[in-house]
C-alpha positions as CSV (number, residue, x, y, z in Angstrom):
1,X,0.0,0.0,0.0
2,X,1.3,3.7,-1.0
3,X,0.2,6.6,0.3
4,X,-0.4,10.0,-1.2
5,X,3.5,10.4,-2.2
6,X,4.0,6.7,-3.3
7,X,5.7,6.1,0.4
8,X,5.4,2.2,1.0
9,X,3.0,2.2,4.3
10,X,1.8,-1.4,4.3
11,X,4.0,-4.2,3.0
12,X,2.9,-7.9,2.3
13,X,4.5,-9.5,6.1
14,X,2.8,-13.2,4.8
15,X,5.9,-14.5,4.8
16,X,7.7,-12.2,7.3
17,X,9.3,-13.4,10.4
18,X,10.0,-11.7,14.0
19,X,13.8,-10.9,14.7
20,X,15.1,-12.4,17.7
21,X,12.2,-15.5,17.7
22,X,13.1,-19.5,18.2
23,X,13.3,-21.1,14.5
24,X,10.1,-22.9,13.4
25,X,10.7,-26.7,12.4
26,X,10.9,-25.9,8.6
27,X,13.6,-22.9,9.3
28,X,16.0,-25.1,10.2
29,X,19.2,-23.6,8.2
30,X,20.9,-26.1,5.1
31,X,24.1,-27.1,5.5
32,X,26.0,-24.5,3.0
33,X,25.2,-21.5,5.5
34,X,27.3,-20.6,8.2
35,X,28.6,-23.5,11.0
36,X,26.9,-25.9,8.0
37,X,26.0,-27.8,11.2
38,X,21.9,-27.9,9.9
39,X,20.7,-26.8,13.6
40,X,18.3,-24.7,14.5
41,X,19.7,-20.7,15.4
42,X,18.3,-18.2,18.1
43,X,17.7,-15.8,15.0
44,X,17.4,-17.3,11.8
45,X,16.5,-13.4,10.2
46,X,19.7,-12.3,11.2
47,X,21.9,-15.5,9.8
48,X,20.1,-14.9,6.5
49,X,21.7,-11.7,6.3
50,X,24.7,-12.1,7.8
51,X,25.5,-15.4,5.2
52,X,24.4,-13.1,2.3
53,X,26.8,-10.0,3.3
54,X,29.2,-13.6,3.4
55,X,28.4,-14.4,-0.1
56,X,27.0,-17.8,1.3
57,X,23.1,-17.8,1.7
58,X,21.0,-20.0,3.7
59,X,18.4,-21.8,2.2
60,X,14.6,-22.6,3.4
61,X,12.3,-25.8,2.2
62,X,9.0,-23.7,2.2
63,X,7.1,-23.2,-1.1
64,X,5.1,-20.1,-0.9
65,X,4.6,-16.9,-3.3
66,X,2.6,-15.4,-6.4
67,X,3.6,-18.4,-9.3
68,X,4.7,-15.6,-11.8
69,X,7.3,-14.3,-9.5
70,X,8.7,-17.3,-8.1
71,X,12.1,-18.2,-8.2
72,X,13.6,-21.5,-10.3
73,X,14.9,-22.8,-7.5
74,X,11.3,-22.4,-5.4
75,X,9.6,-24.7,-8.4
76,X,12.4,-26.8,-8.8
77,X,13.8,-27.8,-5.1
78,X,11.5,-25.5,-3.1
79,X,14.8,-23.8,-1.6
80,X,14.7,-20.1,-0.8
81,X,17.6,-17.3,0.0
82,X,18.0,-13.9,-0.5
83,X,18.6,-14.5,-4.0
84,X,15.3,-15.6,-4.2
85,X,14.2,-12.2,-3.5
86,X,16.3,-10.7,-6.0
87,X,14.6,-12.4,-8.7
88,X,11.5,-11.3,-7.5
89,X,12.8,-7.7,-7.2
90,X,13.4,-8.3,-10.8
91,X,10.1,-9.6,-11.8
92,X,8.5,-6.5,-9.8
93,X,10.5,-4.1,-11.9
94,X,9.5,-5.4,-15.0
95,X,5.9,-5.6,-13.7
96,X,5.8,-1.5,-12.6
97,X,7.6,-0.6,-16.0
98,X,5.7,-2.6,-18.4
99,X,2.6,-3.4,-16.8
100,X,3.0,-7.6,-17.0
101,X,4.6,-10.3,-15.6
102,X,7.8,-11.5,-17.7
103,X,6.5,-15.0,-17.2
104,X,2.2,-15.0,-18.0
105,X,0.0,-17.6,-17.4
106,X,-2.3,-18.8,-15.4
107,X,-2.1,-22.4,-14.8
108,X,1.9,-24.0,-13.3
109,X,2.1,-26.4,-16.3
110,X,2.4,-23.6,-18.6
111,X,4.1,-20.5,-16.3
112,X,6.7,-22.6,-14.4
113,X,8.5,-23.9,-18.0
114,X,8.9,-20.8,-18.4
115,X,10.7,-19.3,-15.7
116,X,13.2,-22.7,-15.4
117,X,14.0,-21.6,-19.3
118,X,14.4,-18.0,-18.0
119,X,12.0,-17.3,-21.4
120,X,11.2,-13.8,-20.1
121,X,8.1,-12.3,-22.2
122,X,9.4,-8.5,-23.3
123,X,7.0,-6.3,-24.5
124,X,6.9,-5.8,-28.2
125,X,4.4,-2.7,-27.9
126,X,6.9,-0.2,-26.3
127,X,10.4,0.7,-25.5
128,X,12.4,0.1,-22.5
129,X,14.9,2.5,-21.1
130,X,17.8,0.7,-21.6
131,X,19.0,1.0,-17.6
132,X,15.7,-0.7,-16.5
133,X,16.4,-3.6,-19.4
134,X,19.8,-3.9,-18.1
135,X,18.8,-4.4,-13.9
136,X,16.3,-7.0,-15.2
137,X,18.3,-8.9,-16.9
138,X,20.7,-8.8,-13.8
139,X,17.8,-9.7,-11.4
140,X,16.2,-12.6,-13.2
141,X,19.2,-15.2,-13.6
142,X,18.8,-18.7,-13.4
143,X,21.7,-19.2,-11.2
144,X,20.9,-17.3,-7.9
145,X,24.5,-16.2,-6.8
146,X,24.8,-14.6,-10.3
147,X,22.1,-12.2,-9.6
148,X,23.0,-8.6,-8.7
149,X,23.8,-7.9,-5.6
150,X,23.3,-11.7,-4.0
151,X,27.2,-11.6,-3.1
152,X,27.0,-7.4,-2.2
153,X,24.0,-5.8,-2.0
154,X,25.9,-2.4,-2.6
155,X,26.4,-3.9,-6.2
156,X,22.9,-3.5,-6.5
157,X,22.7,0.1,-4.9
158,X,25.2,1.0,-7.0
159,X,23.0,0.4,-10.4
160,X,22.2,3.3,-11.9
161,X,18.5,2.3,-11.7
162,X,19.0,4.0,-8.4
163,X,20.8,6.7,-9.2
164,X,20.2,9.7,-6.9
165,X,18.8,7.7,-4.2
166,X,19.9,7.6,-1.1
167,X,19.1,4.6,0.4
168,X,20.4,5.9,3.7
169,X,18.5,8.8,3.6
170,X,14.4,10.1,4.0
171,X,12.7,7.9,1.3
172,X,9.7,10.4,1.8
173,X,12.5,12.8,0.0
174,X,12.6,10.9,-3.3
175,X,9.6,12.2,-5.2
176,X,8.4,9.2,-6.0
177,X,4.7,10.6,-7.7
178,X,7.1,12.9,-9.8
179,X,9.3,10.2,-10.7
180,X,6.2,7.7,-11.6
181,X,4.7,10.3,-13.3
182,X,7.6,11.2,-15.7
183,X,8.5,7.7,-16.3
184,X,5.3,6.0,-16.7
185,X,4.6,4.9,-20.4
186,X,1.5,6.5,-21.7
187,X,-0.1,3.0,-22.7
188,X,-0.4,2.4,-19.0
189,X,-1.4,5.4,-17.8
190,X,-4.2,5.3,-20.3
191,X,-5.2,2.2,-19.1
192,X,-5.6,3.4,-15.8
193,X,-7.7,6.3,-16.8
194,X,-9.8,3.6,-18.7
195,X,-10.4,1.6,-15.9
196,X,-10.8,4.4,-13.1
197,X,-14.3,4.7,-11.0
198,X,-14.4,8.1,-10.9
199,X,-12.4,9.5,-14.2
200,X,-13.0,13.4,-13.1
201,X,-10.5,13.0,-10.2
202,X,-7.5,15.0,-10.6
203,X,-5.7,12.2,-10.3
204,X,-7.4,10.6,-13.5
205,X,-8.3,13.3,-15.2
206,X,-4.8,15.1,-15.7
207,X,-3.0,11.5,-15.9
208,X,-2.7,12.2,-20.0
209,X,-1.4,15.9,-19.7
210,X,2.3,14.9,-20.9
211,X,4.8,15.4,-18.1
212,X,6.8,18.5,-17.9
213,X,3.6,20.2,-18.9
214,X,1.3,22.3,-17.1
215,X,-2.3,20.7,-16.1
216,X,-4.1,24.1,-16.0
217,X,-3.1,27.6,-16.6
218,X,-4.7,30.8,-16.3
219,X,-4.0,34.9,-16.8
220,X,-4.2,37.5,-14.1
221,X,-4.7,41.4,-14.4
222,X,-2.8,43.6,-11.9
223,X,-2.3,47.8,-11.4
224,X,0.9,48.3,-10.7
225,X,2.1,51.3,-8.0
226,X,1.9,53.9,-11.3
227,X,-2.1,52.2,-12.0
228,X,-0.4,50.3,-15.1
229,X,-1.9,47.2,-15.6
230,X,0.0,44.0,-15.8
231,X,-0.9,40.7,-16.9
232,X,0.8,37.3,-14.8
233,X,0.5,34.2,-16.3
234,X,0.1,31.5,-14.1
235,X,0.5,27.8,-14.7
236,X,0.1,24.4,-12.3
237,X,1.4,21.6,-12.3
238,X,0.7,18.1,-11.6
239,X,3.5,18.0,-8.5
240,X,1.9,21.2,-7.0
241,X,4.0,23.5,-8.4
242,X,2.9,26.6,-9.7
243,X,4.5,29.2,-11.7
244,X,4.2,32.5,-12.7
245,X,5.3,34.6,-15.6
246,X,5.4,38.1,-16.7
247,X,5.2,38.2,-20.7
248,X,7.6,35.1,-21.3
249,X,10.0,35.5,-18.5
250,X,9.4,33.5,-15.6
251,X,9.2,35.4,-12.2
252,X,9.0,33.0,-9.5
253,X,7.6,29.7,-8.1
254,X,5.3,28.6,-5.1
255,X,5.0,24.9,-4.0
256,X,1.5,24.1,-2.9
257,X,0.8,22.0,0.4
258,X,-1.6,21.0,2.5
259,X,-1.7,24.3,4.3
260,X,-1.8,26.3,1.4
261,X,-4.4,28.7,1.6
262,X,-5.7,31.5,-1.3
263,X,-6.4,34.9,-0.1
């Protein structure tokens, strides 16, 4: 769930577990972790992590997750690590920038083939930036300890997919609706126009203005201190920003928020 600046609030915690909690019976480590002994640890979260920063990951037996975004190891030994993750990481990307899964279907006989033959499904419709082609294709890799950042997660940081984040930083800083909005392929922001309940929301109703454009504009008269009047153009835009120009030079810019009030 995302709020009104795309800030994750709610996440998925189906298959979370509480830090510094007994193992259950079926998160007993494998052996190729760290003491390979298979017992039982006083925090299994925290061994996951601390093997992956190792470049040796831990492994669980449970089979769980959306079929289009599992892992080939999950259909094909039912063993999961934090490189399973990545892989789905992958799949999510390609999901927000193209709308699909890489790997359709609806029934396991025909989706799980595909993903063990990595026969990702690329759009033919549209074009990709190639920077979000390129982390894809580093994410979804058969072999899990080839995906990006299962040795170093800084590897994966590093991409510039995320440049000009700041991952130890305030995420509420990012600008993710402006970011969405310039990125967002106009097929799918159509198609969320088409399928919206109420279409007159601003929300919906501006989604087609292109970005970098303003959503509404509008022309003010004013005297000046000599009783001269002078004409401001005002425009707003989708982020809340509004400018204001006198003829074709721009004079200044006001940032709307919740407490902005007209006078």
């Amino acid at each position: 769930m995302l709020d009104e600046n795309y800030n994750i609030k709610v996440i998925d915690f189906g298959d979370a577990k509480k830090e510094n909690e007994p193992p259950l019976e079926d998160e007993v480590p494998q052996p190729n972790g760290p003491g390979g002994d298979g017992h039982p640890t006083d925090d299994f979260a925290n061994e996951m992590m601390s093997s992956a920063s190792e470049g040796g990951m831990d492994r669980r037996g449970t089979l769980v997750g959306t079929m289009n975004y599992l892992a080939p190891e999950m259909i094909q030994s039912q063993e999961a690590s934090m490189a399973t993750d990545l892989w789905a990481l992958g799949c999510i990307i390609f999901k927000m920038i193209t709308g699909q899964v890489p790997f359709t279907g609806t029934q396991n006989y025909t989706v799980f083939p595909k993903i063990n033959n990595r026969e990702i499904e690329w759009p033919t419709q549209m074009e990709i930036d190639p920077v979000c082609r390129d982390i894809i294709d580093k994410l979804i890799v058969l072999n899990p300890m080839d995906r990006l950042g299962a040795s170093n997660f800084a590897a994966l940081k590093n991409h510039p997919f995320f440049q000009g984040i700041n991952f130890n930083g305030d995420m509420s800083k990012i600008g993710m609706r402006k970011v969405i909005r310039e990125t967002e392929p106009l097929e799918i922001r159509q198609r969320r126009v088409t399928n919206a309940v109420d279409p007159t929301l601003p929300e919906f109703r501006y989604a087609l203005v292109e970005p970098g454009k303003p959503i509404l504009t509008g022309l003010l008269l004013k005297k000046n201190r000599f009783f001269m009047k002078q004409e401001r153009r005002f425009e707003l835009y989708m982020e809340g920003t509004i400018k204001y120009f006198h003829d074709k030079s721009q004079k200044g810019t006001m940032e709307l928020t919740k407490n902005s009030q007209a006078r």
